[in-house]
N, C-alpha and C positions, 0 to 999 in steps of 0.2 A: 712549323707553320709558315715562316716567311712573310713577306709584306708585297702586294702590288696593287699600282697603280694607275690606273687609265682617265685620261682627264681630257675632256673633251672640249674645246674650243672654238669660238668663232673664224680663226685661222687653221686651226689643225687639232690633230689629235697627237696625244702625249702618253708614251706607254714606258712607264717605271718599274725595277721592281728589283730585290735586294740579290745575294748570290748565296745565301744560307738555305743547307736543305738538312734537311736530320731524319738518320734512319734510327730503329729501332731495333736491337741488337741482340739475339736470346744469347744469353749468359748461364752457363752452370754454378751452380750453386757449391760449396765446397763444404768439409765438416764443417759444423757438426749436424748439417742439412741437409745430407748427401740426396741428387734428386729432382733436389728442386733447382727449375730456372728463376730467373729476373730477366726484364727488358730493359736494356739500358738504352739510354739515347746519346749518339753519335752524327758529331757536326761535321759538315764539310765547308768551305765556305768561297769554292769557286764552280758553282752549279749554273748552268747559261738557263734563267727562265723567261728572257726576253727572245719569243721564239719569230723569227722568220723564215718562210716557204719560197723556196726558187719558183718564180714564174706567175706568185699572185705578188705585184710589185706595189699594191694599193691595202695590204689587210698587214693585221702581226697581230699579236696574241701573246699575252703572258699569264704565267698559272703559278697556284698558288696551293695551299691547303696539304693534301698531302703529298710529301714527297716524290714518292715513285711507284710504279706499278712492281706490284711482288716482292718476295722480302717475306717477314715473319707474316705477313697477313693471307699469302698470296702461295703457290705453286713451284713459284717461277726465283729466278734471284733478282734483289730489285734493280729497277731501270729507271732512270729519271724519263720525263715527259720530252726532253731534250732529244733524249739519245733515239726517240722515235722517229723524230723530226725526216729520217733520211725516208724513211719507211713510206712516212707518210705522203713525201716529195712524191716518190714512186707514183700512188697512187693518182696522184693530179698531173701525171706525165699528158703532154699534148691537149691539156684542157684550157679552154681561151680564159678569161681572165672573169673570176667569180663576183659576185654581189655578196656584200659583206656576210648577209645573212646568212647567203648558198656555202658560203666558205666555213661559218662556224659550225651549219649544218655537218659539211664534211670533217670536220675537226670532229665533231663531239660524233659522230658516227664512228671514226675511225677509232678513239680511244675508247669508247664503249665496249666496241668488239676487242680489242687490248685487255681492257679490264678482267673480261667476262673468261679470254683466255687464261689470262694467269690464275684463275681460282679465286681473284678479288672477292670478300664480300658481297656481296647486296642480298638488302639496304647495307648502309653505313651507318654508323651513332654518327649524331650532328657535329659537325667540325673534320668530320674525316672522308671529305670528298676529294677527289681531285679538281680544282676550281679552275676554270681561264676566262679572264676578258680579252674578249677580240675585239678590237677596234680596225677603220677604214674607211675607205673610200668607194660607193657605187660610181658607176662611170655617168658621169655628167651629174654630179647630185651637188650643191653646194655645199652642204655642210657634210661630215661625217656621221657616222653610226657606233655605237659599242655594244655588244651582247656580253652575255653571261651563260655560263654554261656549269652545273655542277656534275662529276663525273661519279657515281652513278647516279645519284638522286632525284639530278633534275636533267635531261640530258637535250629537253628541248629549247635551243635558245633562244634566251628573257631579253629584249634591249630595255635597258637601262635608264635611258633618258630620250623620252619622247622626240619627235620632230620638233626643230626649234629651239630646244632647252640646251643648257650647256651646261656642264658642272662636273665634279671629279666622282667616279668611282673608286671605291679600294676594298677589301679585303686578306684575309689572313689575320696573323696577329697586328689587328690595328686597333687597341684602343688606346695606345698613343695619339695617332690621327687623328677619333674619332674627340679624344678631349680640345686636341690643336681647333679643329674644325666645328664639331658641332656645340664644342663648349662644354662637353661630360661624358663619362665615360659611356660603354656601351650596357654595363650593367644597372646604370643609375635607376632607370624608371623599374627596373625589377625589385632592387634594394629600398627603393620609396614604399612600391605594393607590400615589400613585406610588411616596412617600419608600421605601415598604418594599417595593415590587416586587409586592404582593399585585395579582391580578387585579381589574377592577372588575367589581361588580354589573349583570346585563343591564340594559338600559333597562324600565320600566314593573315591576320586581323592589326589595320593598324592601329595602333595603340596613341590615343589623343595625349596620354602622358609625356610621353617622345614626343610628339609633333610641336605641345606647348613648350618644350624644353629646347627645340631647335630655334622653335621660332625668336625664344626669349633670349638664346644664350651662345647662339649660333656666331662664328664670325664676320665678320660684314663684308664678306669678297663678292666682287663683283664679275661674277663669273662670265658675262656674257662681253664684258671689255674686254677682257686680259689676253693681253698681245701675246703671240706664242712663246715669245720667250719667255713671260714670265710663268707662262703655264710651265713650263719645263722647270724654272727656278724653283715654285711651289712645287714640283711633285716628287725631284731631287730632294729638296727639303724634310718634306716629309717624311722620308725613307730615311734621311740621315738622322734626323732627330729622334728616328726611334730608334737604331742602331746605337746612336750616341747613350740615350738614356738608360738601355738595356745594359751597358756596361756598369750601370751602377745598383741596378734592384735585383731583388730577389725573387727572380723568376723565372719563364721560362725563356731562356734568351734566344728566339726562336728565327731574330730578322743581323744578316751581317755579311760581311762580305762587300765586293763592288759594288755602286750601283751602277745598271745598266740601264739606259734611257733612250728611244727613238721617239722621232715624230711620223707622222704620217700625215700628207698636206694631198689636196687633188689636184694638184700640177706635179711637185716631185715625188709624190707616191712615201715609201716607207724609206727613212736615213735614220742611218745612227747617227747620235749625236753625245752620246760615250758609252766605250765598250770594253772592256777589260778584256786582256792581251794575253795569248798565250808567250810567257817569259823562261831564257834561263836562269843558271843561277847570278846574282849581283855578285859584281868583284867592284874592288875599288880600284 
């Protein structure tokens, strides 16, 4: 599943996001079940999902959700989102410098058609899209932008937070996050409707249960202050703290690895600001 983050700021935007990625592995079955497969899951936990493109020096995007394209689901052997990046490069050769929007468009176009090559699915069961938030800068805009993009299900990109607003996006396995942040997990108002028998809210309907639970239990950050750095402190944090916690429950441990964190500002455009290294082996 993995974890990321795009956090959108009065100074800048803030793109986080963990280096755990897990494929899903067909396994034969031995006596006395001769036959049968299992999928088993298989961590890797130096996957680069904090993506940058040569030549759009003002956008980045990180993704989340599923792994890779291809693989047991798919045609193809899989490939991380990553490994397309060169591909994709290609495509925007000689193109002058996009609008955030123009840019996600060309994102979720290109992995669309990816998808659709490798035999992917579609639809996908919920939770099994490929997800990326792209965040950036349009040229002369004050503040920044961030979309949302689900690969295949939702492929046209959602921005996140209106003109003006400021505040952190995440998804993958975040309800860590969403306890840190909105003060309860993500299943809470599900687990209420059952307790009390109330019906639940249709899908894509928002639901006043959640709303009254943010409102009442939410953490008191002041999103439209927080100077860039701290935006960067809060969105490292979050990643680590749920890395950290996953080493102790029983579940799927799905977010690990470095975190990887850039900003993106409309004077310096896209820096890293920690990135994990390709290393040898340590000697002492």
């Amino acid at each position: 599943m993995s974890l990321g983050i795009a956090f959108k700021g009065p100074e800048g935007i803030v793109l986080a996001a963990d280096s755990r990625v897990t494929l899903h592995v067909q396994v034969q079955v031995q006596a006395p079940q001769q036959g049968q497969t299992l999928l088993l899951p298989a961590t890797f936990d130096n996957a680069t999902k904090l993506l940058r493109v040569k030549g759009q020096d003002y956008v980045g995007a990180i993704t989340y959700g599923a792994g890779a394209i291809g693989g047991a689901a798919g045609q193809q052997e899989p490939r991380t989102a990553h490994s397309f990046i060169p591909e994709f490069e290609t495509s925007l050769a000689q193109t002058q410098r996009l609008s955030v929007l123009e840019f996600a468009q060309r994102l979720s176009d290109f992995f669309m058609a990816r998808w659709t090559q490798a035999g992917m699915p579609i639809p996908v069961p919920p939770g099994q899209d490929m997800i990326f938030l792209v965040g950036g800068y349009d040229q002369d805009a004050p503040y920044g932008r961030v979309f949302e993009i689900f690969i295949p299900s939702k492929p046209v990109p959602h921005e996140t937070l209106p003109a003006g607003q400021f505040g952190a996006t995440w998804g993958g396995q975040s309800q860590i996050v969403s306890r840190l942040i909105n003060g309860f997990d993500p299943m809470t108002p599900y687990a209420v409707r059952d307790f009390m028998h109330v019906p639940h809210v249709p899908p894509g309907q928002l639901d006043p249960l959640d709303i009254d639970l943010r409102t009442k239990l939410a953490s008191k950050i002041p999103w439209q202050f927080l100077p860039l750095q701290d935006c960067v402190d809060l969105s490292i944090f979050l990643v680590r703290a749920t890395i950290t916690l996953q080493k102790w429950t029983v579940d799927i441990r799905g977010v690990g690895g470095a975190v990887d964190v850039a900003t993106i500002t409309r004077i310096k455009g896209f820096e890293y600001i920690q990135q994990k290294a390709i290393v040898g082996e340590v000697t002492k």
